[in-house]
Every structure is written in structure tokens, then in C-alpha cells.
C-alpha positions as a printed NumPy array, in Angstrom:
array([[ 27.815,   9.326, -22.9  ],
       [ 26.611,   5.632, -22.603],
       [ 24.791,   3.669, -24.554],
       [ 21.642,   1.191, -23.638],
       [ 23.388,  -2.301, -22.743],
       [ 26.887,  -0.888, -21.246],
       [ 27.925,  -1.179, -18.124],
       [ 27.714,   1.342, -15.837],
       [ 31.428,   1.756, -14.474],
       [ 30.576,   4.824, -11.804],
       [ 27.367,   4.955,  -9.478],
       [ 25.371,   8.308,  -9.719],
       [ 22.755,   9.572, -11.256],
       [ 22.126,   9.483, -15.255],
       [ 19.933,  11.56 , -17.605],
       [ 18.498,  10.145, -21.19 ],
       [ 19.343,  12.39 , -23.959],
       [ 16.327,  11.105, -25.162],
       [ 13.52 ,  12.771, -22.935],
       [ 15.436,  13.546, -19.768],
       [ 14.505,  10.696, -17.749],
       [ 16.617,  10.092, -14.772],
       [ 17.494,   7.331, -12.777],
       [ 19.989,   6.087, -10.254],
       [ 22.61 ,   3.229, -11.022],
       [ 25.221,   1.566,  -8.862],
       [ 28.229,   0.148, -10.554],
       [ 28.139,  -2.686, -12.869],
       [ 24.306,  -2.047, -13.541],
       [ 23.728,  -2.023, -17.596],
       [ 22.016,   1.3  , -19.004],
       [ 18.76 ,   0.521, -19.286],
       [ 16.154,   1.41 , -22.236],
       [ 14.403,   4.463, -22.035],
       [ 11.543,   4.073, -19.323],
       [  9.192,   5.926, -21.299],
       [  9.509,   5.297, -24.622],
       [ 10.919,   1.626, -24.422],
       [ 13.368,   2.097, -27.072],
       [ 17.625,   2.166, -26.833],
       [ 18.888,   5.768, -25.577],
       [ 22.235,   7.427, -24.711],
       [ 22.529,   8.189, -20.928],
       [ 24.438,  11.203, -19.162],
       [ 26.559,  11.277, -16.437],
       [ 24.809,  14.13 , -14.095],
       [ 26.199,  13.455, -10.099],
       [ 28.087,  10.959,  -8.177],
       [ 25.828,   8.847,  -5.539],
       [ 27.166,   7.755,  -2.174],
       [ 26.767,   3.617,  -2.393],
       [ 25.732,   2.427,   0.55 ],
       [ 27.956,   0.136,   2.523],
       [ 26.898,  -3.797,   3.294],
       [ 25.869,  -3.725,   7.124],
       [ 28.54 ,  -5.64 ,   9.389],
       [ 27.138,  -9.064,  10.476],
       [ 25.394,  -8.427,  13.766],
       [ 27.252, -10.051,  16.784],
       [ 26.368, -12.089,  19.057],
       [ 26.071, -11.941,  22.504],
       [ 26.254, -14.132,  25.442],
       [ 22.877, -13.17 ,  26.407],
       [ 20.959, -14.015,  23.157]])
């Protein structure tokens, strides 16, 4: 379980014990408060989220 404030350490989906609000946070994001009730909550890990990748620099071409 995580606390309001911590750092997330592994993107995917979390669930407050609170009220069962979930949301989505990549790595390094801090646990928010709850949405709802705008108070500190402890968050659940529920399922791993694919991160997306950075897109590669477009290239240039000759013609451009």
C-alpha cells in the first residue's frame, strides 16, 4: 500500500482504500490525495500499465 506524497516506483493502475477511486500513474508520479474527498488516502496496486515509449526524432529527408 502507498501513502499520499510517495513516489510511485511502478506504473499501473491504483485504487484508494478510501472510496475506490482509480487512477493511472507512471513512475516517479507522487500518490495523489483522494480526488473526491480531498483528503490523504492509501493507494493499491491493482495492474501494471504499458508506458508508452518517447517517439524517435523524425528524420529528415533530402526532399523536405
Amino acid at each position: 500500500m502507498f501513502r499520499t506524497g510517495k513516489e510511485c516506483e511502478d506504473a499501473g493502475v491504483y485504487r484508494s482504500n478510501d472510496c475506490g477511486y482509480e487512477i493511472t500513474l507512471l513512475e516517479r508520479d507522487p500518490f495523489p490525495e483522494c480526488p473526491l474527498h480531498d483528503r490523504s488516502v492509501t493507494w493499491t496496486f491493482i495492474r501494471k500499465t504499458e508506458v508508452p515509449k518517447a517517439r524517435p526524432k523524425r528524420r529528415q529527408t533530402q526532399s523536405e
